[in-house]
C-alpha positions in Angstrom: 0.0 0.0 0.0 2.8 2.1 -1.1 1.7 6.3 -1.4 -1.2 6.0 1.4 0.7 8.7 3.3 0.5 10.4 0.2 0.6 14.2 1.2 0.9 13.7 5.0 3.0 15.4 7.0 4.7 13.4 9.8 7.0 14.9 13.0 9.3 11.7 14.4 11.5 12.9 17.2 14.2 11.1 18.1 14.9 9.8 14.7 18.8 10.6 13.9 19.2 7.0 14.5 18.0 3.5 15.9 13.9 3.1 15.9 13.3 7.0 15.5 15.3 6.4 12.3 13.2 3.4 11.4 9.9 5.1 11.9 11.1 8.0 9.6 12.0 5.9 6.8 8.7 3.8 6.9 6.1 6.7 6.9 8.6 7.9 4.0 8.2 4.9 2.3 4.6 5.2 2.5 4.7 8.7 1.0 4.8 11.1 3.8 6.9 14.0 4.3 9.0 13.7 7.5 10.6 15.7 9.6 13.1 14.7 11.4 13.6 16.1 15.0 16.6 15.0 17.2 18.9 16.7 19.8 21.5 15.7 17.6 20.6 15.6 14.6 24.0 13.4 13.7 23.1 10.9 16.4 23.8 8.0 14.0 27.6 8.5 14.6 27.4 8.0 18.2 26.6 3.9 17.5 28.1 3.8 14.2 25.1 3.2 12.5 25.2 2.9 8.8 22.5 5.4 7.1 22.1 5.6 2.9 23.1 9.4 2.6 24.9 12.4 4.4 21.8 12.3 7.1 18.3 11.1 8.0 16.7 14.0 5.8 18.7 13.2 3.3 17.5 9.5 3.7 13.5 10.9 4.1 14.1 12.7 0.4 15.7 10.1 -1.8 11.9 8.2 -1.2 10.6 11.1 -3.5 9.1 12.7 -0.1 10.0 16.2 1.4 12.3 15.8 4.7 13.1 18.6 6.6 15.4 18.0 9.7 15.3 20.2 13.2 17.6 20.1 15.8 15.7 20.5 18.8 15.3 19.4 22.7 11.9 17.7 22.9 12.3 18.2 27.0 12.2 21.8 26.3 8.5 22.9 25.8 9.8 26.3 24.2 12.0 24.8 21.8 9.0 22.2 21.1 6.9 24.8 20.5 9.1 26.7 17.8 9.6 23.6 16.3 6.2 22.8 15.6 5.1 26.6 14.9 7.9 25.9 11.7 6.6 22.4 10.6 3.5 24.2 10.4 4.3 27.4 8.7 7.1 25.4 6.3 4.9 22.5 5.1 1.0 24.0 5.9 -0.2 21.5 8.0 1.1 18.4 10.9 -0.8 15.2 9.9 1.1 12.4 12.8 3.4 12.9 15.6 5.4 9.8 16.5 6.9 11.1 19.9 10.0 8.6 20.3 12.5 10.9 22.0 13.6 9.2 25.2 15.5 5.9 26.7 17.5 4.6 29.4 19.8 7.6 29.2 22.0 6.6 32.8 23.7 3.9 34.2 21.3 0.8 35.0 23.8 -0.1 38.1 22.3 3.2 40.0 18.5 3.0 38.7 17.5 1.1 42.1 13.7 2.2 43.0 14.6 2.8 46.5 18.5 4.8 45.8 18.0 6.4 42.5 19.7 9.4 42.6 17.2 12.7 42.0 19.5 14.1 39.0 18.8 10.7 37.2 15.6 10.5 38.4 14.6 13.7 37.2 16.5 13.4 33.9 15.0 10.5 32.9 11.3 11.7 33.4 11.7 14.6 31.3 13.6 13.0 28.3 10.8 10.3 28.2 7.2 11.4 29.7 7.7 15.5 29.9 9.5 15.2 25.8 6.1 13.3 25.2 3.8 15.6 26.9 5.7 18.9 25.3 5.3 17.6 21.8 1.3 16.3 22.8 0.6 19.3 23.8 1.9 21.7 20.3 0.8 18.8 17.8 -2.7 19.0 19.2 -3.0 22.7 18.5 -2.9 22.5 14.7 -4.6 19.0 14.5 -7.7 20.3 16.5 -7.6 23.0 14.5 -7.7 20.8 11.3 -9.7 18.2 13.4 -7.8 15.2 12.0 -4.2 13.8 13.7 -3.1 10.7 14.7 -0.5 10.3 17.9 1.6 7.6 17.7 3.4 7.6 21.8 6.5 5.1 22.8 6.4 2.8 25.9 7.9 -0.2 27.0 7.9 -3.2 28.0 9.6 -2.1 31.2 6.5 0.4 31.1 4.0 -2.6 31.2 5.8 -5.1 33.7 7.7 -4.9 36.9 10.7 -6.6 37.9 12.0 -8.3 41.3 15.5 -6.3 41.4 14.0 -2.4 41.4 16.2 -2.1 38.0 15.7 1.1 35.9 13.1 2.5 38.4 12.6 6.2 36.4 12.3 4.6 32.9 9.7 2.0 34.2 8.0 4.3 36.0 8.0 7.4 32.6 7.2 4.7 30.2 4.7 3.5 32.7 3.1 7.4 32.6 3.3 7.6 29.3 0.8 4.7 28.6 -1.5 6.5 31.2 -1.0 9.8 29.8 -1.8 8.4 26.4 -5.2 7.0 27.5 -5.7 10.5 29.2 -5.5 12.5 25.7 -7.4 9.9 23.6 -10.4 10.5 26.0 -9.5 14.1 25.1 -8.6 14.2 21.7 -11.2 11.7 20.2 -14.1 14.4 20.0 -11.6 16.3 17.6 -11.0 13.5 15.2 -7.6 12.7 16.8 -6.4 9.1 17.3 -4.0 8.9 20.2 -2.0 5.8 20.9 1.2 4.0 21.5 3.2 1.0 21.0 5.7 -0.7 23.8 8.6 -2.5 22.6 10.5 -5.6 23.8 13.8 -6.7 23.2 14.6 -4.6 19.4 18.6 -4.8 18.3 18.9 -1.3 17.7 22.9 0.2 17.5 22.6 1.8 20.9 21.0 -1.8 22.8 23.7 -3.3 20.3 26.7 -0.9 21.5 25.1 -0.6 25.5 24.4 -4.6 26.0 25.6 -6.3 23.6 21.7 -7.5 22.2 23.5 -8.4 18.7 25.9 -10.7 20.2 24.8 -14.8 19.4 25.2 -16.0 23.1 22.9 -12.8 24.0 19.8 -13.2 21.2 19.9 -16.7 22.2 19.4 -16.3 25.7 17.0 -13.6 25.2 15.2 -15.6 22.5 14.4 -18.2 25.1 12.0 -16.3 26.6 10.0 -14.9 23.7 7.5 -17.0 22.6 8.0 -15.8 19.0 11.8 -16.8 19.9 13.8 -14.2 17.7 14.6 -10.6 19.9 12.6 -7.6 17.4 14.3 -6.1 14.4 13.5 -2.0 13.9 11.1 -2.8 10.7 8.4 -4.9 13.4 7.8 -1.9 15.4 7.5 0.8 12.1 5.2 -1.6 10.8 2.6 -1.4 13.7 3.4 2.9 13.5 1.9 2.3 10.2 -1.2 0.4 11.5 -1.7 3.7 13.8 -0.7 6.3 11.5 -3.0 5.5 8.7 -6.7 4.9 7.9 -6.6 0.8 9.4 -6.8 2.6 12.8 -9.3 4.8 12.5 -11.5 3.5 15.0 -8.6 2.7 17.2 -7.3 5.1 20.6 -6.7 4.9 24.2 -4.2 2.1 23.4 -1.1 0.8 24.0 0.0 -2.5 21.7 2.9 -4.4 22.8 5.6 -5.0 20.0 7.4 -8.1 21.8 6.9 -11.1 20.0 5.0 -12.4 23.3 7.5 -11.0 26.2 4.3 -9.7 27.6 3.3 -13.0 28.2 6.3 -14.0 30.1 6.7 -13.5 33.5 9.9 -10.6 34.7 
């Protein structure tokens, strides 16, 4: 169904690399214009990861699509702002938001839900629920205003499950919100023609899980395979596949919800 984005305009934050990148790439494939919003809009060199032309933009145009790339902090509600105000006053209109900005940006060995210190505490709420609430908040203004939008938000499966070890406390507990707050601005939303929803992925080998812990290594996919009941870990292209689902006319009568990406994980006990 090649072109059914045909004319759309898309904002995926977080997409100079890894399954921000992905996302782009998909919705340019299926004709959309993308922009391209990341804090570092050469985040691809961090993890070495291989892209097709000098930069993601670059990548979003050689589809045949416009692709427009802003540098911007989606924690920062000002620089949000601006960024949408231009998306709107450069291409005429904001069609989907996929608001992937975030991760587990600090060391896992000092995450513990009862020592957590308040600077990574702090830092990891706002790169993950209040970078999702920021860019909510400005897409909604010209999507009510052309009543029609669809909001694609990024969980977890550490959003959806607890653990026995109090591991990554702040991410669980942002991705956690962010499901909430999803359900929260469907229930909002909906009477303006707005689908709000989001996906929460398992185990995906993207180059920072790849560089970080090692997910691309044999001995590690086959471990982690063992407890997926699909047994293979998730490659980039399973989770842009199910943005598709919710950025285009197949979820129309679909919001308030959050669809696991996981090949089963969900299923499995922590």
């Amino acid at each position: 169904m090649a072109g059914k984005l045909a004319g759309k305009v898309a904002l995926v934050t977080g997409a100079a690399r890894g399954l921000g990148r992905a996302y782009a790439l998909h919705l340019a494939d299926l004709g959309a214009h993308v922009v391209v919003n990341d804090i570092n809009l050469r985040a691809f060199e961090e993890f070495d990861e291989a892209i097709e032309a000098e930069s993601v933009e670059a990548e979003v145009r050689l589809r045949g699509v416009r692709g427009l790339g802003i540098q911007a902090d989606a924690s920062n509600k000002a620089e949000v702002d601006a960024m949408v105000e231009q998306i709107v006053r450069d291409l005429g209109r904001l069609d989907i938001l996929v608001c992937n900005a975030g991760g587990m940006l600090r060391p896992i060995e000092r995450g513990k839900a009862s020592e957590m210190p308040e600077d990574d505490f702090r830092f990891i709420m706002d790169v993950n629920l209040s970078a999702t609430v920021f860019c909510c908040q400005a897409a909604a203004r010209p999507m009510k205003a052309q009543r029609s939008g669809k909001i694609v938000n990024v969980s977890s499966q550490a959003g959806l499950r607890g653990n026995l070890t109090g591991d990554m406390a702040a991410y669980c507990t942002a991705k956690a919100a962010i499901t909430e707050y999803t359900r929260l601005l469907a229930g909002e939303l909906g009477p303006h023609n707005i689908n709000v929803n989001c996906i929460a992925p398992g185990l995906i080998l993207t180059s920072r899980a790849n560089a970080q812990f090692g997910r691309h290594l044999p001995e590690n996919q086959a471990k982690a395979s063992a407890t997926i009941p699909l047994r293979r870990v998730g490659l980039p292209i399973d989770c842009a596949r199910v943005v598709e689902f919710l950025a285009t006319e197949l979820s129309d009568y679909v919001t308030g919800q959050c669809i696991p990406v996981c090949g089963g994980m969900v299923l499995s006990p922590s």
